[in-house]
N, C-alpha and C positions, 0 to 999 in steps of 0.2 A: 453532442460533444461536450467536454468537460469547458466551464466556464467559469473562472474566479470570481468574475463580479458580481454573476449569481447569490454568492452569498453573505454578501456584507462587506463592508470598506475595509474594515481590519483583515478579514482572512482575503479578500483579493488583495492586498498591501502583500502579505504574508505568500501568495503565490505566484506571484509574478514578476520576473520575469517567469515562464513555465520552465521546469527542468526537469533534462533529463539524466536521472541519477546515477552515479557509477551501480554498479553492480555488486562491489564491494564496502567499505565502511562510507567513503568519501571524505569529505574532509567540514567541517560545521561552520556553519556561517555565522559571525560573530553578531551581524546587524540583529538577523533575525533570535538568533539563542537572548540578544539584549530585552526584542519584544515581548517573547514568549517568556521569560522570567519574572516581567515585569505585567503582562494579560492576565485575568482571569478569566477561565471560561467561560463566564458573561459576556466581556468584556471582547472574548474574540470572535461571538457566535452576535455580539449586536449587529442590528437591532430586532434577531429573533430572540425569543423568547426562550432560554433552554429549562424543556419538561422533565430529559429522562439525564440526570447529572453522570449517569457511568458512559451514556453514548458523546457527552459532552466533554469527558476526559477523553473518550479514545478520542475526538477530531484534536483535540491536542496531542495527546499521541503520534499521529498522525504527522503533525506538523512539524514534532519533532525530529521524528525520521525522513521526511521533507528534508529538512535540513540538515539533516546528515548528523544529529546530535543522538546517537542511538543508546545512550547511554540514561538521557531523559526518559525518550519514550519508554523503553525496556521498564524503568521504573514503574511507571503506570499502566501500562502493557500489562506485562505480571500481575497486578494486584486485580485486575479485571477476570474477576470469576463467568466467562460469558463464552459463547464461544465466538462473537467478534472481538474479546480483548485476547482469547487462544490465534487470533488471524494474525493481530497486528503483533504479539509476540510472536509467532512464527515468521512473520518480512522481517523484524528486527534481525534476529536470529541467521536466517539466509544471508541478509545484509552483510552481519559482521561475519560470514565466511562459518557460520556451526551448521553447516548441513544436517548433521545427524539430529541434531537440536532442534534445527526448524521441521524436519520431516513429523517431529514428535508432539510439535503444540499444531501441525498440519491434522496429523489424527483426533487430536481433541477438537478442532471444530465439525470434522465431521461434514456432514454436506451443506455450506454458507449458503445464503439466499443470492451473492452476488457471481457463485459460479458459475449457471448459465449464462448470464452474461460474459464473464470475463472469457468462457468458452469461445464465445461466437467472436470477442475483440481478439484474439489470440488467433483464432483460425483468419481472422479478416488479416492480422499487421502480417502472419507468415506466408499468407496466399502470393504475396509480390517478392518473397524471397526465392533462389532455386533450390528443390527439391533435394534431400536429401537425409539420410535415415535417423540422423540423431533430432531432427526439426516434424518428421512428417506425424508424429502424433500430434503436431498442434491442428493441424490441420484435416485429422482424419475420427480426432475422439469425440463418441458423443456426451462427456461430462468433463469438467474439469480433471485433470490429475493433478495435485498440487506436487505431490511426491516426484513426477516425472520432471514437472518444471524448474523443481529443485534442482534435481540431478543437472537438467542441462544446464542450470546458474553455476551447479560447480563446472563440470565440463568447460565451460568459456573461462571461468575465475584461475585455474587450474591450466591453460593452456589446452587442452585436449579437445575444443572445439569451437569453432572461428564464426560465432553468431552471436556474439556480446551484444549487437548495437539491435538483432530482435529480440533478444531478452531483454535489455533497457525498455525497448518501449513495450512491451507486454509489461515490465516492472509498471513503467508509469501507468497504463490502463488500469491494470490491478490497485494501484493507489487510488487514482482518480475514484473509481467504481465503489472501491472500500470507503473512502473517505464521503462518497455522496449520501453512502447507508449510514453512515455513523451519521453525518451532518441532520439529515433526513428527520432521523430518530431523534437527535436532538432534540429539534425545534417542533418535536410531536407531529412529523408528515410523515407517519411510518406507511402510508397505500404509496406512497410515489414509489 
């Protein structure tokens, strides 16, 4: 399971309380946008040591869209030629409600190293929901579809389908899991 304090005092500061995010833009939390303006990626990955500086922007990325400021991360997101900053500009993207957009930087990563996983968390949070046809691919595919997940963010966002609160926690899975690869990378433990 996902664990803040794992990773140093400033980014467990920075994640905790845990949340779970709207679906939609949400709304930015002022404590945290004062931190993050004020950190450097140093500064929020001490006291590891950051090796690879593009996986060190996306865990800021990351945290920007954390906190619902999607505006930052988008910025650094974007400029991330990779196809982990194509990830986190695509949640950006979903986040603020561009479907079409995020299915598009979804294509450009292509198959992520964290989709098997996020596969098996997706099938595990919907296994305890009931059954039904807009949900059962989470529970029946054997790879990710980002496209499909898409679809049903808008469905919920959109009124046309009543499973926001398992798309939130798949949302957070998907962060948590992305945010461990980035972090990972960072501090040069790319085998974990």
């Amino acid at each position: 399971m996902f664990d803040p304090s794992a990773y140093g005092p400033e980014l467990a500061r920075l994640l905790l309380p845990e949340r779970l995010n709207a679906l939609g833009r949400g709304s930015p939390h002022t404590e945290a946008r004062a931190s993050l303006e004020r950190l450097s990626v140093e500064q929020l990955l001490a006291p590891h040591k950051v090796i690879d500086q593009q996986m060190g922007a996306l865990c800021r990325a990351a945290l920007w869209l954390y906190h619902d400021c999607l505006e930052e991360s988008h910025r650094i997101s974007q400029s991330a030629a990779s196809a982990t900053g194509c990830y986190w500009h695509a949640l950006m993207h979903r986040r603020e409600g561009d479907f079409w957009n995020s299915k598009y930087w979804f294509r450009q990563v292509g198959q992520h190293p964290v989709f098997e996983r996020l596969a098996n968390a997706g099938a595990e949070i919907a296994a305890g929901t009931a059954r039904k046809p807009a949900i059962d691919f989470l529970t029946t595919q054997a790879h990710w579809d980002p496209s499909k997940f898409v679809d049903l963010c808008e469905a919920c966002t959109t009124g046309r389908c009543d499973h926001e609160l398992l798309c939130r926690r798949i949302q957070q899975r998907e962060w948590q899991l992305l945010f461990d690869y980035c972090f990972q990378r960072a501090i040069g433990c790319a085998g974990h």
